[in-house]
C-alpha positions in Angstrom: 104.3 170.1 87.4 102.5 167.0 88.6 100.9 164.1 87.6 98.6 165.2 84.7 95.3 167.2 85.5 93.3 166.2 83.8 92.3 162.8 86.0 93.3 161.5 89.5 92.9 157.3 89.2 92.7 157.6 92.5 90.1 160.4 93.6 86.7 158.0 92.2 84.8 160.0 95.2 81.6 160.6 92.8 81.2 157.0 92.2 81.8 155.7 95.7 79.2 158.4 97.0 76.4 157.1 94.8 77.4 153.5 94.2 78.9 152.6 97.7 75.9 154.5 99.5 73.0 152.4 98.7 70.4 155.4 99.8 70.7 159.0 99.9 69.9 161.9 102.6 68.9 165.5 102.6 69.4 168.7 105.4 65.9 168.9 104.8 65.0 169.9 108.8 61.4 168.2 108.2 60.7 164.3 107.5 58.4 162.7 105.3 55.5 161.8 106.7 54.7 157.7 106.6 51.3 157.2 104.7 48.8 154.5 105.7 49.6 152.6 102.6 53.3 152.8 103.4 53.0 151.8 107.1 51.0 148.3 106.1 52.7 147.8 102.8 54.5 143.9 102.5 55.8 144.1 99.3 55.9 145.1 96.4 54.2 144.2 93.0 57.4 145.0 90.7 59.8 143.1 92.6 58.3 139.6 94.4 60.2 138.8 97.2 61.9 141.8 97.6 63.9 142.7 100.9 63.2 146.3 101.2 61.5 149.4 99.0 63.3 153.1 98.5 60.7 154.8 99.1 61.8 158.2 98.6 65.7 159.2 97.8 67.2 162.9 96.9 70.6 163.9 96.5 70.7 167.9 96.2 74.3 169.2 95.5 75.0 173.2 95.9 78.4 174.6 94.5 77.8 178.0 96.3 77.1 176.5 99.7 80.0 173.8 98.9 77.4 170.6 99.7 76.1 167.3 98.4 73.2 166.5 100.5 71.3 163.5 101.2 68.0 161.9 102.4 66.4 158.5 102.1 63.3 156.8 103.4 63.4 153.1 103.3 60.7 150.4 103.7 61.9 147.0 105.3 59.8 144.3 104.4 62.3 140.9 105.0 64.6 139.6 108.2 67.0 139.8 105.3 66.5 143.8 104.4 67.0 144.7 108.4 69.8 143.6 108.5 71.2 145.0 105.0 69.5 148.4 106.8 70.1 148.4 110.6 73.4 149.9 110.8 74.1 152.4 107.9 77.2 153.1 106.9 78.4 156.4 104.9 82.2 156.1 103.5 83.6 159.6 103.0 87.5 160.1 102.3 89.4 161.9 104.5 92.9 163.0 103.4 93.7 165.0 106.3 92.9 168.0 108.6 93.5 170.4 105.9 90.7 169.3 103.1 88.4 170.3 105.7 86.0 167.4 104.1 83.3 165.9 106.9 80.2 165.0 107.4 77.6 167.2 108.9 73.9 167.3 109.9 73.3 163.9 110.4 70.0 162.2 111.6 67.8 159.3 111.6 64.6 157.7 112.7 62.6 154.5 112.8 59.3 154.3 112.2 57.1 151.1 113.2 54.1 150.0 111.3 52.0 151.3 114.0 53.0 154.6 113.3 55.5 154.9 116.3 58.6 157.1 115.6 62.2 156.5 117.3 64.8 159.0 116.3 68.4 157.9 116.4 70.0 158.7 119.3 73.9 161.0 120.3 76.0 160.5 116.8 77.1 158.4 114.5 80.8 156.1 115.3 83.9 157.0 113.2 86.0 154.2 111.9 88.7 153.7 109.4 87.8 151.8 105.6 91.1 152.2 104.0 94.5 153.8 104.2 97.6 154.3 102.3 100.2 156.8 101.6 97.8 158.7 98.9 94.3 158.5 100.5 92.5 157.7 103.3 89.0 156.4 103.3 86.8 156.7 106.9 83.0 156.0 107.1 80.6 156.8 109.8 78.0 154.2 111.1 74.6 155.0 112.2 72.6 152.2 114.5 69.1 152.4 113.7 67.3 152.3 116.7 64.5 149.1 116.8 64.9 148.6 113.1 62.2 145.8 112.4 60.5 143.9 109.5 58.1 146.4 108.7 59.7 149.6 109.8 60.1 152.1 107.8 64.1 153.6 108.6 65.0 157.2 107.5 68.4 159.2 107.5 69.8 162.1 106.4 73.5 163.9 106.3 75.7 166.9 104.2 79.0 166.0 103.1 81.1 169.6 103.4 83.7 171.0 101.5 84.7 174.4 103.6 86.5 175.7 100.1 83.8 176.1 98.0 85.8 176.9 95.0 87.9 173.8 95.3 84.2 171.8 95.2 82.7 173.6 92.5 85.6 172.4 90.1 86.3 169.4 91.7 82.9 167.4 93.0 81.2 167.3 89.4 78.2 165.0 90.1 77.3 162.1 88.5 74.0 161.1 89.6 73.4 157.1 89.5 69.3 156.2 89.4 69.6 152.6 89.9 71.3 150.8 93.2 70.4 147.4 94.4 67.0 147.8 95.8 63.5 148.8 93.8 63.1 152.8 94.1 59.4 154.2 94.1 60.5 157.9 93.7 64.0 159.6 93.3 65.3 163.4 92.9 68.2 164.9 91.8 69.2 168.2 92.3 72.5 170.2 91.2 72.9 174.2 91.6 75.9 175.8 90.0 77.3 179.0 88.2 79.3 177.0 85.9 79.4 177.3 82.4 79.0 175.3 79.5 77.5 172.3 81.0 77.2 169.2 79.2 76.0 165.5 80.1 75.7 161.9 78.9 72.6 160.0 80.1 71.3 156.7 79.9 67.9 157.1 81.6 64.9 155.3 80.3 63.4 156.9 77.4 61.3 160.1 78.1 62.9 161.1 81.3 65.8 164.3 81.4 67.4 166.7 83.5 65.3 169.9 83.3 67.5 173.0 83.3 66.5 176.0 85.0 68.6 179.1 84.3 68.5 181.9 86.6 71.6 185.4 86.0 74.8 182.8 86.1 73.3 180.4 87.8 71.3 177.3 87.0 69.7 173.9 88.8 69.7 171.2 87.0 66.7 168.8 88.3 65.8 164.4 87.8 62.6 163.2 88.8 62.5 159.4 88.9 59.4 157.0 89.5 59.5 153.4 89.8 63.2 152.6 89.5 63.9 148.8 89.0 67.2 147.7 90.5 70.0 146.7 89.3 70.1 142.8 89.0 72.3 141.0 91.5 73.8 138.1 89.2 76.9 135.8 89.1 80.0 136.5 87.2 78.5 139.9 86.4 80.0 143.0 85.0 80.8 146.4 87.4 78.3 148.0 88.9 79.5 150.8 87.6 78.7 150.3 83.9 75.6 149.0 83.9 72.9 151.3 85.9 71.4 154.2 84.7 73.2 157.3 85.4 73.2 161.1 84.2 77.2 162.0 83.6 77.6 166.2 84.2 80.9 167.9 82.2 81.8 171.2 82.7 84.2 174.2 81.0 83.8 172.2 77.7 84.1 174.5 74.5 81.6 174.7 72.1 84.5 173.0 69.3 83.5 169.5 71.3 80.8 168.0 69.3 81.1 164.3 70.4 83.4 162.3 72.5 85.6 161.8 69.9 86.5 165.4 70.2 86.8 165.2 73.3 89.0 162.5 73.5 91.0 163.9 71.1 91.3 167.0 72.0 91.8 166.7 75.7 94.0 163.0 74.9 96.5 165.9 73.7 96.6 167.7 76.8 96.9 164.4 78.4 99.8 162.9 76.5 101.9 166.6 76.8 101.4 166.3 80.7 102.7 162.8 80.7 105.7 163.6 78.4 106.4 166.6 80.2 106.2 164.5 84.0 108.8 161.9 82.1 110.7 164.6 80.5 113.5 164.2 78.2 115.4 160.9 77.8 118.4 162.7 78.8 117.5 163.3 82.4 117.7 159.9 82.8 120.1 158.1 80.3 122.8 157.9 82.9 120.5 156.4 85.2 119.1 153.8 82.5 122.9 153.0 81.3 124.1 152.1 85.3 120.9 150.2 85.6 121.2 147.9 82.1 125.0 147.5 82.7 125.7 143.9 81.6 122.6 143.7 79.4 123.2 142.5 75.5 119.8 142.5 74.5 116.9 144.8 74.3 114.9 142.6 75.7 117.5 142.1 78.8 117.9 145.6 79.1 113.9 146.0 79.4 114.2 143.2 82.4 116.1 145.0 84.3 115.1 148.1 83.8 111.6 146.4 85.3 113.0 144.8 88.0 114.8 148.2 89.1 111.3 150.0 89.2 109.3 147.1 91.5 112.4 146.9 93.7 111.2 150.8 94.5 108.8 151.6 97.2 105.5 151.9 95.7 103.0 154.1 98.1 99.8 152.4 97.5 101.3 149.4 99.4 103.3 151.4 102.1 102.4 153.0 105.4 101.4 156.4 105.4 104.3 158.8 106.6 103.4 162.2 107.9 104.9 165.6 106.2 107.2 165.7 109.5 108.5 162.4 108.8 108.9 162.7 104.9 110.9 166.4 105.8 113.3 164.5 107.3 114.1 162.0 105.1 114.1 164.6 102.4 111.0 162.7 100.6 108.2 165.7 99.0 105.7 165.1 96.2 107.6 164.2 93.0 107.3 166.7 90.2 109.0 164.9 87.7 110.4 161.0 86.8 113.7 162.1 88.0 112.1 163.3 91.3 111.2 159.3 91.4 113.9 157.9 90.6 116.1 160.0 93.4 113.7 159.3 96.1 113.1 155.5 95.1 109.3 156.0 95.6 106.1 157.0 94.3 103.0 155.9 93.6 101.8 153.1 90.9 101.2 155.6 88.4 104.4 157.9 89.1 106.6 154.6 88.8 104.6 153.5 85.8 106.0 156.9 84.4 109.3 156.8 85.6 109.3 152.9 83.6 108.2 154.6 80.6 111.1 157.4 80.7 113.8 154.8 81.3 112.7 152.6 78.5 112.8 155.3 75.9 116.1 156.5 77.4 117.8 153.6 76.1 116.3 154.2 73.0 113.3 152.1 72.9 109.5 153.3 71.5 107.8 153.4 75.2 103.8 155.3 75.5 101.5 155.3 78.4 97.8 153.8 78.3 95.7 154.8 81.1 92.7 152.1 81.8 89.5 151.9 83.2 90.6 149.8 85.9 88.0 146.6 85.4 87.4 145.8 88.7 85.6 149.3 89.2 84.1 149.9 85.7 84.5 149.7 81.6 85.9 151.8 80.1 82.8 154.1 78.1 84.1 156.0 75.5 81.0 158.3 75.4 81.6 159.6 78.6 83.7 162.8 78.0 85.5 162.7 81.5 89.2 161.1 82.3 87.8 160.2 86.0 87.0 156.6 84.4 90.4 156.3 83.9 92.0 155.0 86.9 95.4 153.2 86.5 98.1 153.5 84.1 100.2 150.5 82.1 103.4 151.0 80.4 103.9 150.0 76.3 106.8 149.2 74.9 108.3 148.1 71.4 110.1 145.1 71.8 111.5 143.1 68.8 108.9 145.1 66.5 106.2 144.0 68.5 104.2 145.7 71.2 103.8 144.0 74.5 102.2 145.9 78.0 103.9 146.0 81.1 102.5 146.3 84.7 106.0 147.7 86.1 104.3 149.6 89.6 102.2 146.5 90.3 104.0 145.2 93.2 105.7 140.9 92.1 103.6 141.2 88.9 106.0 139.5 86.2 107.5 140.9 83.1 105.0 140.6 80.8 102.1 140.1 82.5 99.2 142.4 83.8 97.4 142.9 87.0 94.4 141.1 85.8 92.0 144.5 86.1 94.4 145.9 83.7 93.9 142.9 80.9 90.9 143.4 78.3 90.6 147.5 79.6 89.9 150.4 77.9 91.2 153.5 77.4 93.5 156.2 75.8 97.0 155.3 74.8 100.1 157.8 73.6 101.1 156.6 69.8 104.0 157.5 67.6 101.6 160.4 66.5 99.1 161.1 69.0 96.8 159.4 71.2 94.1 156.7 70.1 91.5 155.1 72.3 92.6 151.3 72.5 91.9 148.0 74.6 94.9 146.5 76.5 94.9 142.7 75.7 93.5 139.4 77.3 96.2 136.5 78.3 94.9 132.8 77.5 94.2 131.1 80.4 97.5 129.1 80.8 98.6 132.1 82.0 97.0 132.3 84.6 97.0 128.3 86.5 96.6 126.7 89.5 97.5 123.0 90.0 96.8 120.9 93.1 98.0 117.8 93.9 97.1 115.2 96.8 99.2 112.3 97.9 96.3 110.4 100.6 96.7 107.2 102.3 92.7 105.9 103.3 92.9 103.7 106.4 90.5 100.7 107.1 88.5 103.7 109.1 88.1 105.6 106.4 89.9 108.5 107.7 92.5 110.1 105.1 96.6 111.8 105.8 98.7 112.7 103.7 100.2 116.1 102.0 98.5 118.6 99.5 101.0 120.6 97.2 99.4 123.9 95.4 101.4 125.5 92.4 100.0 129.0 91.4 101.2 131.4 88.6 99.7 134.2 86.8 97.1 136.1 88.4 96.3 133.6 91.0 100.2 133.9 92.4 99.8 137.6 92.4 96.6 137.8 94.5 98.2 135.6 97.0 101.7 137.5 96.9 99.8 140.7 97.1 98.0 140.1 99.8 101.1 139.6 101.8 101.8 142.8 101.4 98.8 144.0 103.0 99.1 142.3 105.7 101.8 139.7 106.6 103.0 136.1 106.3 101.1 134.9 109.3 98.1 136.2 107.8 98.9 134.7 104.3 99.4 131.4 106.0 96.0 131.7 107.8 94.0 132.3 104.7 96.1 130.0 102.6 94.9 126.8 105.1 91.6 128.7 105.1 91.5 128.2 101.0 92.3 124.6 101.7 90.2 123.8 104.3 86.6 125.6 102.1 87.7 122.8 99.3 87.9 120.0 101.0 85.9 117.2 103.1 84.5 119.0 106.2 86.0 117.9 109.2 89.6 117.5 107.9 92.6 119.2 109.3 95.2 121.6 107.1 98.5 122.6 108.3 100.7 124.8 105.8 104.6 123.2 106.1 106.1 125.7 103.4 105.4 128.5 100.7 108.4 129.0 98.1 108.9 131.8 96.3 106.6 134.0 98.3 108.7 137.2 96.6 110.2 135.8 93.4 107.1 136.8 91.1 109.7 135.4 87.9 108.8 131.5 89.7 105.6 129.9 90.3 104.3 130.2 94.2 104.1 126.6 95.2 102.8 126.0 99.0 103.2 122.6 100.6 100.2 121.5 103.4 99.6 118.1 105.4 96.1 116.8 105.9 93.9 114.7 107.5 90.6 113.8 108.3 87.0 111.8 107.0 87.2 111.1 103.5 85.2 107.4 103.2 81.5 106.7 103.8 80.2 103.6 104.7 76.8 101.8 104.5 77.1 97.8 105.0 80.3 96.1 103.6 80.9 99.2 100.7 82.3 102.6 101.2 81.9 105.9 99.5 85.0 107.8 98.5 84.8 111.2 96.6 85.8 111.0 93.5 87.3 114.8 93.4 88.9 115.9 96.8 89.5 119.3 95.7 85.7 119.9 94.9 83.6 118.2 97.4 82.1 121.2 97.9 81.3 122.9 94.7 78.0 124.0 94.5 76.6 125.4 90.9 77.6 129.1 89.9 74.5 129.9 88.2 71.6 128.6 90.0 68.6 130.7 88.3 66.8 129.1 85.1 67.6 133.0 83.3 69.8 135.7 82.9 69.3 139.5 81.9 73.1 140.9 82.2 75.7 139.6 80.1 78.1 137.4 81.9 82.2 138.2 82.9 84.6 136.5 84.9 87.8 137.9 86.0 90.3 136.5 83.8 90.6 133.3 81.9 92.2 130.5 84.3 93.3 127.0 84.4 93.2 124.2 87.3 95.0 121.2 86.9 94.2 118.5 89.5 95.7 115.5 90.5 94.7 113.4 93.3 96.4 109.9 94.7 95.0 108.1 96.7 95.9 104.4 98.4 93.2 102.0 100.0 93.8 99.3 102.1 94.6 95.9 100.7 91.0 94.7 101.6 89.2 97.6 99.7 88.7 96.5 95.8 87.4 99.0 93.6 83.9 98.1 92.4 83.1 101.5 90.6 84.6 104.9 89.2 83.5 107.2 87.5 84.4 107.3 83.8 86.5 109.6 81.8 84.6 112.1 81.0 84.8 115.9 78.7 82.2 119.1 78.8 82.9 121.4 77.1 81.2 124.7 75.7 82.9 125.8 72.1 85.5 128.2 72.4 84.5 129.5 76.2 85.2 126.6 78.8 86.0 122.7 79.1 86.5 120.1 81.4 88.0 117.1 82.0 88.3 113.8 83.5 90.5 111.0 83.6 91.0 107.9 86.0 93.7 105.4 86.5 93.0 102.3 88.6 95.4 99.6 90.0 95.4 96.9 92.7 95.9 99.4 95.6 95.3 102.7 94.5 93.3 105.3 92.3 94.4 108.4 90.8 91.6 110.9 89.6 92.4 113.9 87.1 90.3 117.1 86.4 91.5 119.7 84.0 89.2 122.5 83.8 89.9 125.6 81.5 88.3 128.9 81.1 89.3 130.2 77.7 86.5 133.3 77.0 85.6 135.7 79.6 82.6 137.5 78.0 79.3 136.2 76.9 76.1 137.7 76.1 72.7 136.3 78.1 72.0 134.1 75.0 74.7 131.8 75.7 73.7 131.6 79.2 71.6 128.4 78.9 75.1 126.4 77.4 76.8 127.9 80.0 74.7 127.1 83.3 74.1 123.3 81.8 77.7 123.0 81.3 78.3 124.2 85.0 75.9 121.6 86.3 77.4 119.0 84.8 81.0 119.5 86.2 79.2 120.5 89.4 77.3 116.9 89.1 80.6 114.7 88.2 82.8 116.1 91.4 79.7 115.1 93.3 80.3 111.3 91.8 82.3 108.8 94.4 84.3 106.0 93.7 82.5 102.6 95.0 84.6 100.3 97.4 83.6 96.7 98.6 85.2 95.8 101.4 86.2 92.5 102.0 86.7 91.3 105.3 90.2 90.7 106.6 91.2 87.0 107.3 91.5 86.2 111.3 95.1 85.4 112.3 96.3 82.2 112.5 96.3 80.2 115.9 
């Protein structure tokens, strides 16, 4: 057997169809015509301001003909919509000549306000997304022809599956209402001959899918008016979770009265899959004694048992090899943890697997919990599909305590999560069963950057010196992750980048070192020089900002109100220390004060200031303790954010006195 059946983390194709494709298209062979009213239109009344209008969208999918079709008409009425609109782009994935997936009957037009009409000429460009070892991700780009303020753009295509079985069971549609722009009128089509059909929705009140039975078949149609978008806000929960949507499930038996059936039932499946991929602790005790060799503790033996699965090859990170190359190494698709272990590969949820079966061969309690990966989406228990469920983290008993483990997450530490794993939901394997459960959230001096700055200021007022960065936690992981996606060169480049968005404009960054670029069990610490403007002057005083590393912070929530509830990542630290000597004929005539904001129990900040003859050294300590807060704390949290932004605007005041002539 495989990996379990019953979901594929990585096959999220329904939600990147509606979600990443803002409009739709259908192999309709007529167009819309434009009306009068839609050829003058400038905006409109529901959403002031707004960049562009769907006018019309339509997403028909057919299980006998193996299609999900597609057609949009869009109104642009800002600079701003044409170019969101000009160039359309419609990602597909492509795993290969044999899925025999594409793209088929595409087409497109303009249409000026005067009524003129330019189709899209030849065919849309192929280009590359996304590749790894498990899935490859392509998109095809369409150049609107003449797209202007005031056209009305139109486009159509039919993504193909040639096995029509295969997309029948596979391709159940999810159909999303809302995207990012206001929708007059929408449709939503879905012909099948599958049985016992069920769906969540959470459309406005009064509207449903209309059912239409006809022998074995039935359609399924959603008729949509007036469609308010999705609000684009700050610090903002996935997409994912928060538009209206209509959630199809099929082959369900009539004993599934809720989702908690569901879950229960099919968490069973599930959990026998997993067990049976691990298989017994037996196939690989001699392989958990050789690696834990030495160890005296549980807790030792758990380390290294961790450290021996990221030291394997993990396929989401590697370069695709082709079947030719993989026959000759002797490398086919694992069917079991022992499979894994013998070919020292697999993908993150395979070596999460293979973690799970060498921990309990040694005799340790060790379950799976498959999460909602929160990057992409929350976890909603009311939706009776495991598709939401896209990664996998180990749990293990440790010293009568359970702790989770991120073991296929490339230089993630013991103990720590990939933040999109922290705070997720999902299904978890117990001692009994399987319960739905939330993975936990690490404080935020887990997670900490510190940045220090040693400056000399000449009489000029230009600054040099060196700029030392400490990261750990998820911070250090981004960074050491991204090196494996691309390369140390690279890293260095956006590192100095990093730098150079923080500071004074103007000022030049050079990265010296980076230590412990691959020891994820130490804290990434990265060394730069600098130089450049720091001082301002008008008359005999000069202006020095008071915090170098945020010269250019600019407030995080600029609107007066809020509708969605706020989220950030993961609760964080930064620690900042900057040093900074003045020449002798500088004296200090103002700094700012020490200073604290804070917002109870959610986020604080901090100031201090030390002052002597020649020099000044300015602290900031700003913590984020609580990631989620509803729209009624938004008004604490916005005023708190202006203040901070407001303080590491504040300069430190120098006179300067003039220097005495030399003597004679």
């Amino acid at each position: 057997m495989g990996i379990p059946k019953f979901r594929n983390g990585r096959h999220v194709l329904l939600f990147c169809i509606a979600l990443l494709v803002v409009a739709s298209a259908h192999a309709a062979t007529k167009w819309q015509d434009p009306t009068p009213e839609e050829l003058s239109m400038t905006s409109q009344p529901q959403v002031p301001g707004t960049a562009a209008v769907l006018l019309y969208r339509e997403e028909i999918v057919d299980d006998d003909n193996g299609t999900w079709s597609y057609y949009s008409r869009i109104k642009i009425l800002t600079q701003a919509g044409r170019d969101r609109y000009s160039d359309i782009s419609i990602e597909y994935p492509s795993q290969g000549s044999d899925d025999n997936f594409n793209i088929t009957s595409v087409a497109g037009r303009t249409i000026h306000p005067d009524g003129t009409v330019i189709p899209f000429p030849g065919k849309p460009y192929d280009r590359l997304v996304e590749k790894s070892s498990s899935e490859t991700t392509r998109e095809k780009v369409l150049a609107l022809p003449d797209v202007q303020v005031g056209s009305i753009i139109e486009y159509r295509y039919t993504m193909h599956l040639a096995d029509t079985v295969s997309f029948a069971r596979t391709f159940i549609p999810t159909f999303y209402a809302q995207t990012n722009s206001f929708a007059r009128a929408e449709h939503f089509q879905w012909h099948t001959n599958q049985s016992q059909i069920h769906l969540t929705s959470s459309l406005p009140g009064g509207v449903s899918a209309i059912k239409i039975k006809q022998g074995e078949e039935q359609t399924y149609t959603i008729d949509l008016a007036n469609v308010l978008p999705v609000p684009d806000e700050p610090e903002m929960p996935p997409l994912s979770s928060l538009v209206q949507k209509v959630v199809f499930y099929t082959d369900l038996p009539d004993t599934i009265r809720n989702a908690q059936d569901f879950w229960d039932r099919y968490g069973t499946f599930w959990s026998r899959d997993i067990d049976e991929f691990i298989g017994p602790p037996s196939k690989l005790a001699a392989a958990a004694a050789e690696i834990t060799a030495g160890a005296s503790t549980p807790e030792d033996k758990l380390r290294k048992l961790y450290a021996a699965v990221q030291q394997m090859e993990n396929t989401n990170f590697s370069r695709e090899r082709s079947a030719r190359e993989n026959k000759v190494i002797g490398v086919s698709d694992p069917k079991s943890a022992r499979d894994v272990l013998q070919q020292k590969r697999g993908d993150d949820i395979q070596l999460t697997l293979l973690f799970v079966g060498l921990a309990r061969a040694i005799g340790m309690k060790a379950y799976i919990m498959a999460v909602a990966n929160r990057d992409i989406s929350h976890f909603e228990s009311q939706l009776m599909t495991f598709q939401q469920l896209n990664d996998d983290v180990a749990i293990v008993e440790l010293n009568n305590q359970e702790i989770l483990l991120d073991p296929a997450e490339p230089l993630c530490p013991f103990g720590q999560l990939l933040w999109t794993h922290a705070l997720a939901g999902g299904l978890r394997q117990t001692a009994t069963g399987v319960a739905l459960a939330r993975s936990p959230l690490p404080a935020a001096k887990d997670s900490e950057t510190r940045r220090v700055a040693n400056l000399i200021l000449d009489d000029t007022g230009h600054e040099s010196g060196t700029v030392d960065m400490c990261f750990q936690g998820a911070p250090a992981l981004r960074w050491r992750q991204n090196t494996l996606l691309g390369d140390e060169a690279a890293l260095h480049q956006d590192l100095e980048k990093y730098l150079l968005d923080l500071i004074t404009k103007g000022s030049d960054v050079a990265l010296t070192s980076v230590e412990n670029l691959h020891d994820a069990n130490k804290p990434l610490v990265v060394h730069f020089k600098v130089s450049g403007p720091l001082a301002n002057f008008t008359g005999k005083s000069s202006f020095v900002p008071a915090q170098f590393f945020e010269v250019n912070d600019t407030p995080l929530f600029p609107a007066a109100t809020r509708t969605l509830p706020i989220e950030f990542s993961y609760p964080e630290s930064f620690h900042d220390a900057v040093w900074i000597k003045f020449p002798a004929s500088w004296q200090i005539d103002t700094a700012p004060p020490a200073e604290t904001d804070i917002v109870p129990k959610t986020i604080g900040c901090d100031y201090r200031v030390q002052i002597s003859p020649t020099a000044i050294i300015l602290r900031r300590d700003f913590v984020l303790g609580s990631i989620n807060l509803e729209p009624s704390r938004y008004s604490d949290l916005r005023s708190f954010y202006e203040k901070v932004v407001t303080r590491d605007h504040a300069s430190v005041l120098f006179h300067i006195h003039p220097t005495p002539a030399a003597e004679p």
